[in-house]
Phi, psi and omega in degrees: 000300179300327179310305174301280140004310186289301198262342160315284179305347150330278157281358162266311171336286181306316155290009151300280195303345161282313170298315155280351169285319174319320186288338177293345175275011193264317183289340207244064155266180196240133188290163195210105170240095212268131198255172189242007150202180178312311190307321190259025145289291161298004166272303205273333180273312171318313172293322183284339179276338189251002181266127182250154171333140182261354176258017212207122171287151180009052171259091192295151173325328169294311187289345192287115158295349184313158167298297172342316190286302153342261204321311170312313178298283169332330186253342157287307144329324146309287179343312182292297177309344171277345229030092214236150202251178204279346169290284184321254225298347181292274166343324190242018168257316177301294156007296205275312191247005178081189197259024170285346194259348182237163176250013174221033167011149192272164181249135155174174207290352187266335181242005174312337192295326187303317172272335192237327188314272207325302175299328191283325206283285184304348171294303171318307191304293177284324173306302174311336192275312177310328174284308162320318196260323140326304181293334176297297184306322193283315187297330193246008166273336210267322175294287223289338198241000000 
């Protein structure tokens, strides 16, 4: 009797914790956006891949699941359906979330460290190694002779 009772309370436990594991897979649905031809189809998977998440580090808007991404997919998708071109959508995300939002930042005087640093370092990098190793050369031909 206590035995019955025991796997009776058992089995509803285990079909809680199922029932909620389902629902929780309810939450990972796959968006469904009806385009009114290809092109703003290939229009709208080109923007989410090169527009990056602003809350998920270096992710673009396809991998993100975050909501910010949620949304951002969605108004680009307005956006599209408005016809709104891959600049104008560019233009009014940046706008909104900075230049942060694209994986390719604009050249102006707030991003130069981004664009001119990395070269200016290695130009540096090699001018230095060269001299050094000149220098190197001149101290042992200069012993030897």
């Amino acid at each position: 009797m206590i035995a019955n009772k025991i796997t009776a309370v058992t089995l509803k436990v285990a079909s809680l914790l199922i029932a909620c594991l389902i629902s929780m897979a309810s939450y990972a649905a796959i968006e469904v956006y009806d385009f009114d031809s290809v092109q703003q189809e290939a229009q709208y998977r080109g923007l989410i891949e090169e527009l990056r998440c602003p809350k998920c580090q270096n992710q673009n808007l396809a991998g993100s699941d975050a909501p910010i991404a949620q949304d951002l997919k969605q108004k680009t998708y307005d956006l599209i359906k408005d016809g709104r071109s891959d600049g104008e959508i560019r233009a009014y995300m940046q706008e909104r979330y900075g230049d942060f939002i694209t994986y390719k930042p604009p050249v102006r005087p707030s991003t130069w460290i981004l664009w001119f640093f990395p070269p200016l370092l290695l130009i540096s990098l090699l001018i230095g190694w060269f001299w050094q190793s000149k220098r190197r050369q001149l101290v042992a031909s200069g012993e030897r002779g």
